[in-house]
C-alpha positions in Angstrom: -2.9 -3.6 27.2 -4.5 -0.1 27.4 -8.0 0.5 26.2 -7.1 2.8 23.2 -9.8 0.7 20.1 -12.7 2.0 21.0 -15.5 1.0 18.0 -16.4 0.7 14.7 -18.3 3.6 13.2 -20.2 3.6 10.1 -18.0 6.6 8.1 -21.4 8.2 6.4 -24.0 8.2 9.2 -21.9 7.9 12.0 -23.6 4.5 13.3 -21.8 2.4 16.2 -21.1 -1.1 15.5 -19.4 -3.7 18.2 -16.0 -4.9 17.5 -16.4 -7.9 15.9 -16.2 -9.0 12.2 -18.2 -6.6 10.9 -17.2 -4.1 7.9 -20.6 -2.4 5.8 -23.2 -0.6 7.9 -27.1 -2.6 8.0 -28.4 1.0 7.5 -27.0 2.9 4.7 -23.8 0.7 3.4 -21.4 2.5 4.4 -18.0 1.3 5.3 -17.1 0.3 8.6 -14.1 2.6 10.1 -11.8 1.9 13.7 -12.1 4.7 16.3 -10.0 5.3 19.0 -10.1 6.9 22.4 -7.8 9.9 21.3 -7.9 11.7 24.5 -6.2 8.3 26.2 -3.6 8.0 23.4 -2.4 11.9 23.8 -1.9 11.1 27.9 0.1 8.2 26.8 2.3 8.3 23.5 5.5 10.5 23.4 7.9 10.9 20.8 10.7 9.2 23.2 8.0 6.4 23.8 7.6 5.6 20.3 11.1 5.7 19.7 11.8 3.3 22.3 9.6 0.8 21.0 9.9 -2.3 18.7 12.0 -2.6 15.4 8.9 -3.0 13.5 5.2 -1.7 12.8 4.3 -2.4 16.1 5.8 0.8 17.8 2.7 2.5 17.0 0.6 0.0 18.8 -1.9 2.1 20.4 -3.5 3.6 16.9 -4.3 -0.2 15.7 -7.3 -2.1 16.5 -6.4 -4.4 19.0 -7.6 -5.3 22.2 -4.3 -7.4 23.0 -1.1 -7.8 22.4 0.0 -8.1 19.1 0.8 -11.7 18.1 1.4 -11.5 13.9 4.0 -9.8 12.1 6.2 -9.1 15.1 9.1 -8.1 12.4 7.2 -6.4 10.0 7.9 -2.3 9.3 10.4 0.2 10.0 11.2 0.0 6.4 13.9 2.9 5.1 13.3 6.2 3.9 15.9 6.8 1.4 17.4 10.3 0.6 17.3 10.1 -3.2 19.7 12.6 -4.5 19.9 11.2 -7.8 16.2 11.2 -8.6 15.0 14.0 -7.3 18.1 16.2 -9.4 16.4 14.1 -13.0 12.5 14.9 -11.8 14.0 18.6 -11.1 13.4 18.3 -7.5 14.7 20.2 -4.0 14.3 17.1 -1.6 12.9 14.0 -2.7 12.6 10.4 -0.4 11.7 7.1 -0.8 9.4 5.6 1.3 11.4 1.5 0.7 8.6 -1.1 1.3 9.9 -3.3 -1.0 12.0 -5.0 1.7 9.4 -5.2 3.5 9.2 -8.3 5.5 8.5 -11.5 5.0 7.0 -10.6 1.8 8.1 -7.7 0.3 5.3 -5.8 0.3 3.2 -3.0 2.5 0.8 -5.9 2.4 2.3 -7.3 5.2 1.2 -4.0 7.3 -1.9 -4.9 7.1 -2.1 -8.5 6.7 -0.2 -8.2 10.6 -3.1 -6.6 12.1 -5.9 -8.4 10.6 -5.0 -11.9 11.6 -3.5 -10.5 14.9 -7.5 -9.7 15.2 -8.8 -13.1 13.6 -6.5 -14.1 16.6 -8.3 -12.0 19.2 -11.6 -12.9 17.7 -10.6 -16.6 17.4 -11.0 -17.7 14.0 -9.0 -20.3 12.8 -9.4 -19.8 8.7 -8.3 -16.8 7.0 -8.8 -15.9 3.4 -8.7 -12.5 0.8 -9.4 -11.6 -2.4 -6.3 -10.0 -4.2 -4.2 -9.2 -7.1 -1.2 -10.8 -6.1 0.8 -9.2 -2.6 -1.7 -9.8 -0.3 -1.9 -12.8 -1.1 1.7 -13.7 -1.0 1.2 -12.0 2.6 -1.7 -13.4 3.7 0.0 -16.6 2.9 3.2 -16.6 4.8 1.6 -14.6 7.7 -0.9 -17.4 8.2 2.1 -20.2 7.6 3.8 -18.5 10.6 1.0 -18.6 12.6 -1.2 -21.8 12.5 -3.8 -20.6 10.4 -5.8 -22.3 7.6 -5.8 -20.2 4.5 -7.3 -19.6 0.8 -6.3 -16.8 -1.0 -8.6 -16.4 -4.3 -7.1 -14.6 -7.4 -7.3 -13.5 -10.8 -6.1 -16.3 -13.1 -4.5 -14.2 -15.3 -1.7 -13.0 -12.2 2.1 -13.0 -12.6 3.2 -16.1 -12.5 5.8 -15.0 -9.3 3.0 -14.1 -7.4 1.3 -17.3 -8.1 4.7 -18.8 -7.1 4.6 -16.9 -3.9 1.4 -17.9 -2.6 1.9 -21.6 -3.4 5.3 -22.1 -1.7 3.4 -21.4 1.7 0.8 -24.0 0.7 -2.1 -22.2 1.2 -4.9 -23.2 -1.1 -4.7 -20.8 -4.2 -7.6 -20.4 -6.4 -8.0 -18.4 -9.4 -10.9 -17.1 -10.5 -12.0 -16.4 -14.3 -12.4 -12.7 -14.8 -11.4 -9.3 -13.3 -10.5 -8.5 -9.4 -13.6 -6.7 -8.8 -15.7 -10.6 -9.6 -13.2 -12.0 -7.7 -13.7 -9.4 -4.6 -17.6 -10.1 -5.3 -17.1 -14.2 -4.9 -15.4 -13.3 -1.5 -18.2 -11.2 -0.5 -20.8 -14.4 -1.1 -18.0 -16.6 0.9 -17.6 -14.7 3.8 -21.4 -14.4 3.9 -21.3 -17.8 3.9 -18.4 -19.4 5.8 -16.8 -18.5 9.3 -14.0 -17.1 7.9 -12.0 -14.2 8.4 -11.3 -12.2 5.1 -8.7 -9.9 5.9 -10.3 -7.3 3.0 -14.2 -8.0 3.4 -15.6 -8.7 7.1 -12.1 -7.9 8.6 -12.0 -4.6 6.4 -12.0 -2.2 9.5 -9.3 -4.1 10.8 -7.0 -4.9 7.9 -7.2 -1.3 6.4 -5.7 0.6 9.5 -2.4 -1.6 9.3 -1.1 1.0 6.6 -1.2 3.9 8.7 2.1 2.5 10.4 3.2 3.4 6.6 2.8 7.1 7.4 3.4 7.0 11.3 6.8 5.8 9.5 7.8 8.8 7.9 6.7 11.1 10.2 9.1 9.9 12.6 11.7 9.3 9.4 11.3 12.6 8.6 12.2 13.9 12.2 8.2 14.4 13.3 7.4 16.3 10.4 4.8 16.3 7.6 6.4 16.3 4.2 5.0 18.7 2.3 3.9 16.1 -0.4 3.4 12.5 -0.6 2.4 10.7 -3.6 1.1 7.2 -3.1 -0.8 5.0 -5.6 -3.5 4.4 -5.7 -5.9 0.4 -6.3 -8.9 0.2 -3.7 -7.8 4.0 -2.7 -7.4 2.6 0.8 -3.6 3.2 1.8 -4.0 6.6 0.3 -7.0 7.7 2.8 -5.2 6.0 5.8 -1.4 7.6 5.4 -3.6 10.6 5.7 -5.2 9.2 8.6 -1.8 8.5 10.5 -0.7 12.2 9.6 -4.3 13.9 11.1 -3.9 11.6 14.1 -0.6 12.2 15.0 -1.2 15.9 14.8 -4.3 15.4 17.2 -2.2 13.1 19.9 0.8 16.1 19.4 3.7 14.0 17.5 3.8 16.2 14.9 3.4 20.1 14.0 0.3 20.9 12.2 1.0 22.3 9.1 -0.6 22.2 5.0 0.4 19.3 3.4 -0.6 17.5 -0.2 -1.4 14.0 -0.9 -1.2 13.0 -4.6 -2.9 9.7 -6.1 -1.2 7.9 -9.1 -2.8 5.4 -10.9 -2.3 3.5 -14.5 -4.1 4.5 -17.5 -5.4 1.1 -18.4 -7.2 1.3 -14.7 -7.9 4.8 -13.3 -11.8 5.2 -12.0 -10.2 7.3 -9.0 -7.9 9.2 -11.2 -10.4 9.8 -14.0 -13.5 10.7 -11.7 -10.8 13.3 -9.7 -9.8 15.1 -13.3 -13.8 15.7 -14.1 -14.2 17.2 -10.9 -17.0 14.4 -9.5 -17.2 12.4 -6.9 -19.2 9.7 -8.9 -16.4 7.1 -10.0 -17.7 5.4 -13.1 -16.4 1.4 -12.7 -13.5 0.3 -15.0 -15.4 -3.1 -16.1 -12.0 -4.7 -18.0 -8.6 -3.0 -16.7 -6.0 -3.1 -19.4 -2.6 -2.3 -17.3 0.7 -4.3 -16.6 0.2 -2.9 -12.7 -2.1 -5.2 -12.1 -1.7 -5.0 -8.9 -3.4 -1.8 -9.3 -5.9 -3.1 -11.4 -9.4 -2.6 -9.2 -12.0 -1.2 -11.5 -14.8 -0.6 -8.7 -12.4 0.9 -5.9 -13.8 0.6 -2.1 -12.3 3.6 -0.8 -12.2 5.5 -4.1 -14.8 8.4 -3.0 -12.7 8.8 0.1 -9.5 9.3 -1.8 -11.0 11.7 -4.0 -12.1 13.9 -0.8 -8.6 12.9 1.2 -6.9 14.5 -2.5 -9.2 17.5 -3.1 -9.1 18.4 1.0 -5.3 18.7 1.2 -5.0 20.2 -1.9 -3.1 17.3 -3.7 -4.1 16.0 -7.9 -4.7 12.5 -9.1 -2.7 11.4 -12.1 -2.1 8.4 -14.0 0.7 7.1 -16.6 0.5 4.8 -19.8 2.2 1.1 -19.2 5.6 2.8 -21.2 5.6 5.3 -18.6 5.6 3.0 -16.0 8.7 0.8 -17.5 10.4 4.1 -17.5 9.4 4.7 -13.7 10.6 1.8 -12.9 13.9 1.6 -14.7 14.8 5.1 -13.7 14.2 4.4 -10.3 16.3 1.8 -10.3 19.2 3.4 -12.4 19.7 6.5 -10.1 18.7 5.0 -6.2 19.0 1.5 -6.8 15.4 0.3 -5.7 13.5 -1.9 -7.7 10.2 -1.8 -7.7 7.2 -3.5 -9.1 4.5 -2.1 -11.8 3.1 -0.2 -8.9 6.2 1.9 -7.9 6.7 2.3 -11.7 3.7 4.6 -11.6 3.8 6.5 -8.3 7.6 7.1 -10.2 5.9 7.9 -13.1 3.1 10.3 -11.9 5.9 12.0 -9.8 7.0 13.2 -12.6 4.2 14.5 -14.6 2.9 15.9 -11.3 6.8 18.1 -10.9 6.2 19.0 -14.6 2.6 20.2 -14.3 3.4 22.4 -11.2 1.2 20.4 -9.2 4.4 19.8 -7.0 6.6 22.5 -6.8 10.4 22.5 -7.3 11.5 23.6 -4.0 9.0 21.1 -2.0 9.9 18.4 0.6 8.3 15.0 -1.5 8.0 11.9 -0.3 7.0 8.4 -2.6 5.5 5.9 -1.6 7.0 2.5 -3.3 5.2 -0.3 -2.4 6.2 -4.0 -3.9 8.9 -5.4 -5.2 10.0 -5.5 -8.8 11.4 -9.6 -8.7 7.2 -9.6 -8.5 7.0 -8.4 -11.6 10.0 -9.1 -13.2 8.9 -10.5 -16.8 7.4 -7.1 -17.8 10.9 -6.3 -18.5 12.2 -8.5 -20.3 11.9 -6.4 -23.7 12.7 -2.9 -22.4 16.3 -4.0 -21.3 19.7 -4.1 -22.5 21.0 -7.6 -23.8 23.3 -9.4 -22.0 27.1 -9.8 -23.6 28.3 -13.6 -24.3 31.7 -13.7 -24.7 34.0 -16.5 -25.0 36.4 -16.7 -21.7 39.3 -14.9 -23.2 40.7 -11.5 -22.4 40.9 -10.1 -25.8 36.9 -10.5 -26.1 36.3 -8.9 -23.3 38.9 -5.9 -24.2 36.6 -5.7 -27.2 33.7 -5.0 -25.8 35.1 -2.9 -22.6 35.8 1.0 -23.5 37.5 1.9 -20.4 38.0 5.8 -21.6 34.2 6.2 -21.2 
């Protein structure tokens, strides 16, 4: 394989650190970032290159952390981009895409972006136990990514998660665990774990790894979008993480010539019940006071101390992009209306990039004649039951044809 990963590097002082599992700089605390030998990358990636690659994430190879070939989610990516025509005429918008992750594969998720190159790592690095903290997709992920692929795993959890997500852990017997309390105590139990056991937590000491698998999400639609930069993209927003690296895969695919450099916005959307990043962007600071007991139905949004939080802010305020965030009512009404006009169902999450899509088009934050692309990112069947009282009963009828010509107007 070519020599393309080239360290990790503290992001706030700038520190080298080997590539192992390591993820918080011993100096300052900063996070841990991959960096790559550009200059190599630009003499060897093409357009036609790319093209010709896999079906799957993996066509953009030589921007993830790996030292060999991949060996974990070998059919994961390459998910649609959807013209949606419908939508985008009810939000009062030119041109408006969908960015489909919810068939993501095998779990329906972007999860499984970067669940694919963290264990592909643990592989490299040769651990043999894999673990994360989460609120309910990367664990599903984590789960059947390790099932596939000879891995021990625990996935640890807020006890209070869907119960489908529960499910969807379980039926890849991993060990599930949940944990009394918030995300952000179950993130900190993790932290004392992996301080303690050789294990390799995809979100703690395999951080620098794991978080560069959602680039491929924006390498995506640059190439969707026929090597171009949409002139928005709105993405939600839990640790902050995917946010910061979308905008990573669009700066480095301009650097390595894939793409035209041009100004572009990136918009952050967040719940009401849970929005440090959203909150801390509208007062204008960088300081992101913690959300100690996050009151949403996305709860797979619901990180009240966000990692990358600070670095969304800057990614937001740099491209000249707005943070927003919706009530839960808003986000039923994302997700039903994205369902009613394109057909997509998404989770609690895609409810509110849907629903902050809007209020952002209404504010003037997004103009009417711009290119927009959303980011949706989990399925709804995840989170199914927080629907069950904002829909239309179902009509039982007994099995003759004069019932059902009474409840059928055919002239409307």
């Amino acid at each position: 394989m070519k020599e393309f990963f080239d360290r990790l590097k503290c992001k706030e002082c700038g520190r080298s650190y080997p590539k192992e599992a390591v993820h918080v700089c011993e100096f300052d605390f900063g996070p841990l970032e991959a960096t790559y030998h550009y200059h190599k990358i630009k003499k060897y990636v093409s357009r036609q290159m790319i093209e010709s690659g896999p079906d799957s994430m993996w066509r953009y190879e030589p921007f993830l952390p790996l030292e060999e070939e991949p060996t974990v989610g070998l059919h994961t990516g390459m998910t649609p981009l959807l013209a949606a025509k419908r939508l985008a005429k009810i939000l009062g918008i030119k041109e408006l895409y969908i960015k489909n992750d919810t068939v993501n594969f095998p779990t329906l998720s972007f999860k499984d972006r970067v669940v694919s190159v963290a264990l592909s790592r643990a592989k490299e690095l040769h651990y043999e136990v894999v673990s994360c903290a989460s609120t309910g997709n990367l664990a599903n992920s984590l789960a059947a990514h390790a099932a596939a692929n000879g891995f021990k795993s625990y996935v640890l959890i807020p006890a209070d998660l869907e119960p489908a997500k529960v499910i969807g852990s379980l039926v890849y017997n991993t060990r599930v665990i949940g944990i009394k309390g918030s995300y952000d105590k179950v993130n900190r139990l993790c932290s004392e774990i992996a301080g303690k056991y050789r294990w390799a937590f995809v979100n703690v000491n395999f951080r620098p790894y794991y978080a560069e698998g959602s680039k491929t999400m924006g390498f995506e639609i640059l190439e969707q979008m026929g090597w171009k930069i949409p002139d928005h993209t709105v993405i939600c927003m839990a640790s902050g993480s995917l946010l910061t690296k979308i905008d990573k895969a669009y700066q480095e695919a301009i650097l390595c010539g894939l793409v035209e450099e041009k100004p572009y916005a990136i918009h952050g959307a967040q719940a009401s019940g849970c929005n440090p990043i959203t909150a801390a962007f509208k007062k204008g600071t960088d300081l992101i006071r913690p959300i100690a007991n996050p009151n949403t139905i996305a709860k797979s949004l619901a990180i009240g101390t966000p990692a990358d939080g600070y670095y969304a802010i800057q990614t937001i305020r740099r491209t000249g992009g707005y943070a927003e965030d919706v009530t839960d009512q808003e986000i039923i009404e994302g997700i039903k209306i994205l369902a009613e006009t394109e057909g997509v169902f998404a989770e609690t999450a895609g409810g509110v990039t849907v629903g902050c899509a809007k209020k952002l088009i209404q504010k003037g934050y997004i103009p009417q004649e711009s290119q927009v692309v959303l980011c949706i990112t989990g399925n709804g069947l995840k989170t199914a039951e927080v629907l069950k009282d904002h829909l239309n009963p179902i009509d039982v009828i007994e099995p003759h044809i004069q019932d059902f010509d009474k409840i059928v107007d055919f002239e409307k």
